[in-house]
N, C-alpha and C positions, 0 to 999 in steps of 0.2 A: 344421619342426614346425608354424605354420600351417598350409601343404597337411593336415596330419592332423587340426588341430583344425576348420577348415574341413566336413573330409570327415564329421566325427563329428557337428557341429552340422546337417549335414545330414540327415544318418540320421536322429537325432532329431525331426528336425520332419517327414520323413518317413513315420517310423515314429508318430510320437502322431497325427497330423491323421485317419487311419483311423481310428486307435483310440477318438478322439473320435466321429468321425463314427457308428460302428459300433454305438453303445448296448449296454451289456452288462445294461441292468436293476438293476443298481445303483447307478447315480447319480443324476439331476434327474429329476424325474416332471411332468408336467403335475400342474396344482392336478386334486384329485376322481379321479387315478389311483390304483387301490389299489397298496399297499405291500405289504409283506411280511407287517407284522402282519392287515392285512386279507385278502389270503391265504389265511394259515393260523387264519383265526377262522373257516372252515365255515362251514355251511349257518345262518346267522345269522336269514334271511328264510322267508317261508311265500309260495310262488311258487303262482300261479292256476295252475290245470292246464285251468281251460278246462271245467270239468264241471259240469254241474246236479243232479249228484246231493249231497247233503250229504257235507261231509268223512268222518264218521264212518260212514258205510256202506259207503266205498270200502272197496277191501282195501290196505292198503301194501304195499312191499316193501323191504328194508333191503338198498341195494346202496351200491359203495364206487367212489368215482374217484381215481384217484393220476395225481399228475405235472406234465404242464406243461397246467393247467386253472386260470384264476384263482382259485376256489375248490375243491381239494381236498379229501375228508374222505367222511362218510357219509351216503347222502341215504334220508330216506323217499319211496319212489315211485309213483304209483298202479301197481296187476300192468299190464302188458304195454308198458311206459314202453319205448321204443327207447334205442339207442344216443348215438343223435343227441339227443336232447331230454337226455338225461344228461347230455351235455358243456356242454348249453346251460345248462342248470340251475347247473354248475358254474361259469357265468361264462362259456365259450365257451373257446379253447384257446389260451396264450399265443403270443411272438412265435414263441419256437422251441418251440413241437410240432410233432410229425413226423403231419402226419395222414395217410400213408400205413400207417404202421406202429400201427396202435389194438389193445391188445391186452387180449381180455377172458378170466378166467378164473374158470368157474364149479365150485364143489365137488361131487367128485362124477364130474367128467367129464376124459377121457382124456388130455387137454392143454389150454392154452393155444391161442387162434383167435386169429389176426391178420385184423383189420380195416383196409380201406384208406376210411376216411372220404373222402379223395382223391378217390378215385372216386365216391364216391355223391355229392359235392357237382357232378362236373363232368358226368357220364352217368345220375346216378340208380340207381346199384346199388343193390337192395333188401338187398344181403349188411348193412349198415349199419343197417338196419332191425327186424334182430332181438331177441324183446323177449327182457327183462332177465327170471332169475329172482331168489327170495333168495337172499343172500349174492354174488353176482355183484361181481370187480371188475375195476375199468377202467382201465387202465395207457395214458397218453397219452407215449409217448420223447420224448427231445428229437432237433431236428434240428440238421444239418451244423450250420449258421449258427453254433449255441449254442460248439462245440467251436474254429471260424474268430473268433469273436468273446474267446472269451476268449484264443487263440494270440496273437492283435493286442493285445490288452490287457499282457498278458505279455512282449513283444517291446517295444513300449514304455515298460514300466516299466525293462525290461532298457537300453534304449536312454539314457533320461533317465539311471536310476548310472553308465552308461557315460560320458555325456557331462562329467558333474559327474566323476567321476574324473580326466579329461582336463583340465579346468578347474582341477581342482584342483592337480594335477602342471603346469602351465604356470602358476598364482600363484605356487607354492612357488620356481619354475626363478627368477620375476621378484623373490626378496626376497634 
């Protein structure tokens, strides 16, 4: 029965040292990294767009970004705001977005466009560059990582009841 209690406390430590390692976004933050709540508190700030023309002459446009963007929600934008200043706007895109996979879908038109942000950052695709109309939104997926990291999270916690079970059945055996 040691060789098994042995093998189990292995696994264990095993199985959690990834899982630590791995970060899954909800645990310890650096001080000044947003949270959850800040997150989902939107467009909070009034961001420079870089123009000299008065705010109130511009034209906005009320477009939407969802998903893995630190800031989420709905932004006013000056007309022909790109893709890319969108997600920036929003805070830039978390650990696990998939910036392969950007997907924006405007009302009105045929489907859903997949954009590979990926690309315009490493080649300069202009596909990435297309400006936004209203109502426009912008679906950022998540990637692999996100799915690999919570599996590891999951298997560890599986691993830790496993080991205490063992423990526990070998106190019981000793009383």
């Amino acid at each position: 029965m040691n060789r098994l209690r042995i093998l189990v406390w292995a696994a264990a430590a095993a199985l959690c040292a990834p899982a630590s390692l791995a970060g899954d976004g909800y645990g310890w933050a650096p001080a000044g990294a947003p949270g959850a709540a800040e997150r989902l508190a939107g467009n909070e700030y009034q961001p420079s767009y870089g123009t000299t023309k008065p705010q109130d002459e511009e034209l906005l446009v009320t477009v939407n970004v969802w998903g893995e963007v630190v800031r989420p929600g709905s932004y006013d934008v000056p007309d022909g705001t790109n893709v890319v200043t969108l997600v920036s706007l929003a805070g830039g895109p978390t650990e696990y977005a998939n910036l392969r996979r950007v997907r924006l879908t405007r009302p009105g038109a045929p489907g859903p466009m997949d954009i590979d942000l990926n690309s315009y950052l490493k080649d300069g695709d202009e596909c990435a560059l297309a400006a936004l109309e209203p109502g426009d939104t912008l679906y950022v997926s998540r990637n692999g990582r996100y799915a690999w990291t919570s599996f590891i999270r999951v298997v560890s916690e599986l691993a830790v009841i496993a080991g205490t079970a063992v423990l526990y059945v070998e106190v019981a055996k000793g009383n």
